[in-house]
N, C-alpha and C positions, 0 to 999 in steps of 0.2 A: 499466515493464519489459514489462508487455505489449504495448504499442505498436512497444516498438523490435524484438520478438522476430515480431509479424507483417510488421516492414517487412523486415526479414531476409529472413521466407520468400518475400515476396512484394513486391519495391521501389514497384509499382501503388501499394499503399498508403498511399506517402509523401504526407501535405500534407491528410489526409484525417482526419476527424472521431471521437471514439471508437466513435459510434452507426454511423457510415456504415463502419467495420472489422469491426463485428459485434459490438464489445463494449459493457459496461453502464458509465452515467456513472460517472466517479471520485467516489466521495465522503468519499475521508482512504485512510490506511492499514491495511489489514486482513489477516489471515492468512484463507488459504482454503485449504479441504480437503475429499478426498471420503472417506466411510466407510461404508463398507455400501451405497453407492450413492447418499448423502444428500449433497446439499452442502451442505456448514459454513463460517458465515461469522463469523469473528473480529473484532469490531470495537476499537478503542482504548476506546471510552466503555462497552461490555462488558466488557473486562477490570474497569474501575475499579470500576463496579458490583459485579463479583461479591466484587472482591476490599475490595469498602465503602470506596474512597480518591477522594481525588478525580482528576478528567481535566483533569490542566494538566503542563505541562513541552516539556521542548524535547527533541527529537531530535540526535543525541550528531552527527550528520553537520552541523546548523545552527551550530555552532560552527566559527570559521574556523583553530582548532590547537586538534588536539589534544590539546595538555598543557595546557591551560586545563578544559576537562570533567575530567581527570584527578587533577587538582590541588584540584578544587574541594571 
């Protein structure tokens, strides 16, 4: 998402590298947020930890219909 949101503002972009856009490697899915000035970085394998389960499952979008997740 961020990729596609600097190629928006700026088409140059296109075909070009995360590092070489300015942004930091991908490494999985994470929520991020700034709060009092601090940036907070959410990670998957964070969550599991705090909440003491384990970091395995699939993402509800990897599933090719969605009445099959639903059902399950």
């Amino acid at each position: 998402m961020e990729e596609e949101e600097l190629i928006r503002n700026d088409p140059k972009m296109k075909g070009k590298t995360r590092e070489e856009m300015g942004l930091s490697k991908f490494s999985g899915t994470v929520i991020k947020s700034v709060i009092a000035g601090l940036e907070i970085t959410i990670s998957r394998a964070l969550l599991a930890k705090l909440l003491d389960v384990e970091d395995y499952g699939k993402k509800i979008c990897d599933y090719k219909s969605d009445i099959y997740w639903r059902q399950s």
